[in-house]
C-alpha positions as CSV (number, residue, x, y, z in Angstrom):
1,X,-42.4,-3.0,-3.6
2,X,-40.2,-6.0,-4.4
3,X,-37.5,-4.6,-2.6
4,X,-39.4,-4.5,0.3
5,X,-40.6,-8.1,-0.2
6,X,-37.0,-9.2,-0.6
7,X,-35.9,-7.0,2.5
8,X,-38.5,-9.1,4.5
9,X,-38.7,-12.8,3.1
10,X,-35.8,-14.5,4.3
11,X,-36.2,-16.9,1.5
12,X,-36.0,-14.2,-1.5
13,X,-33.3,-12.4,0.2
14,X,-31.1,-15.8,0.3
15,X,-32.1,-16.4,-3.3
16,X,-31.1,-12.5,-4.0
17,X,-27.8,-13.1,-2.5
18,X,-27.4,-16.2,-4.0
19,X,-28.2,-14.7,-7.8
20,X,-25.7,-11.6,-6.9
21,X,-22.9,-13.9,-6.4
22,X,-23.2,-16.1,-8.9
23,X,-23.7,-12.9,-11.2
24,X,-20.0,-11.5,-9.7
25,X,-18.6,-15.2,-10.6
26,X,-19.6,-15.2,-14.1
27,X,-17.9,-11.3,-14.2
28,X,-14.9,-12.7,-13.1
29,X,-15.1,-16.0,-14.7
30,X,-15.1,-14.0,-18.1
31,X,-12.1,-11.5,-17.0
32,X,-9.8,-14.5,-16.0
33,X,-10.7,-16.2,-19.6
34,X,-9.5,-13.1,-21.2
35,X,-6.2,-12.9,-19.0
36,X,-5.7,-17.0,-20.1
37,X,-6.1,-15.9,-23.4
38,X,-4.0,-13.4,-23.3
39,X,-1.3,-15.6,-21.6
40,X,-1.6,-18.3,-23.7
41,X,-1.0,-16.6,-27.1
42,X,1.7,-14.1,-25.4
43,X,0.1,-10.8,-26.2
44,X,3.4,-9.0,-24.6
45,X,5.8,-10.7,-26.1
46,X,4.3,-10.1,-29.7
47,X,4.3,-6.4,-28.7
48,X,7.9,-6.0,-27.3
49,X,9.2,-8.1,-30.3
50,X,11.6,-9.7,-28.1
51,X,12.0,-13.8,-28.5
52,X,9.7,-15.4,-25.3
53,X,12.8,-16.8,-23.5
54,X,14.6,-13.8,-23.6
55,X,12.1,-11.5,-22.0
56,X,11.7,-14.8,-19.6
57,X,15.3,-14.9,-18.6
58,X,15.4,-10.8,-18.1
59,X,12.4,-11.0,-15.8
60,X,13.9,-13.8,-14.2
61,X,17.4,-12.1,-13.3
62,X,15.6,-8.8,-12.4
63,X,13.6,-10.5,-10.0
64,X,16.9,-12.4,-8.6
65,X,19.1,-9.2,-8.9
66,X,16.7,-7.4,-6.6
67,X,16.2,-10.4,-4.4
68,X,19.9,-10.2,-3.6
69,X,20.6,-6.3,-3.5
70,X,17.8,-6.5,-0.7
71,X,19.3,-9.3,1.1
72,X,22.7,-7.4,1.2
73,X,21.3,-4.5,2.0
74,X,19.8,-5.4,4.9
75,X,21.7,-8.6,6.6
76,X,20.7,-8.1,9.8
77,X,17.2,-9.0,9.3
78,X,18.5,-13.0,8.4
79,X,19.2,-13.0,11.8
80,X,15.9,-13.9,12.9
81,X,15.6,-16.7,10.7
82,X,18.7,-18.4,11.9
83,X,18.2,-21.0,14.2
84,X,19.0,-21.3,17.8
């Protein structure tokens, strides 16, 4: 029965879609907190026992070693970016 009402009221079904997403934003409000948290007191790096700049600087020349293996690999795809 209220479903019905709120199916047919153009004013409850605005209010219903208004209280669903503000229901999704507090989910996710409280899922990005915990990520934050997470972040801030550097759950993987207590894990890993490595020092924080060390695993920084490995992630870092991963992502830059791969970044440049790609680049070589395929060097005729910088051709479109060159100009004229």
């Amino acid at each position: 029965m209220v479903d019905e009402h709120v199916r047919s009221c153009a004013g409850r079904r605005t209010w219903h879609d208004d209280v669903v997403a503000f229901s999704r934003s507090l989910r996710v409000r409280a899922a990005v907190a915990q990520l934050a948290l997470g972040q801030l007191f550097g759950v993987g790096e207590h894990l890993h026992g490595t020092p924080p700049v060390a695993s920084h600087l490995f992630n870092e020349g991963t992502a830059w070693n791969l970044a440049l293996g790609i680049g070589l690999f395929w060097p005729r795809s910088g051709l479109a970016l060159r100009p004229g």
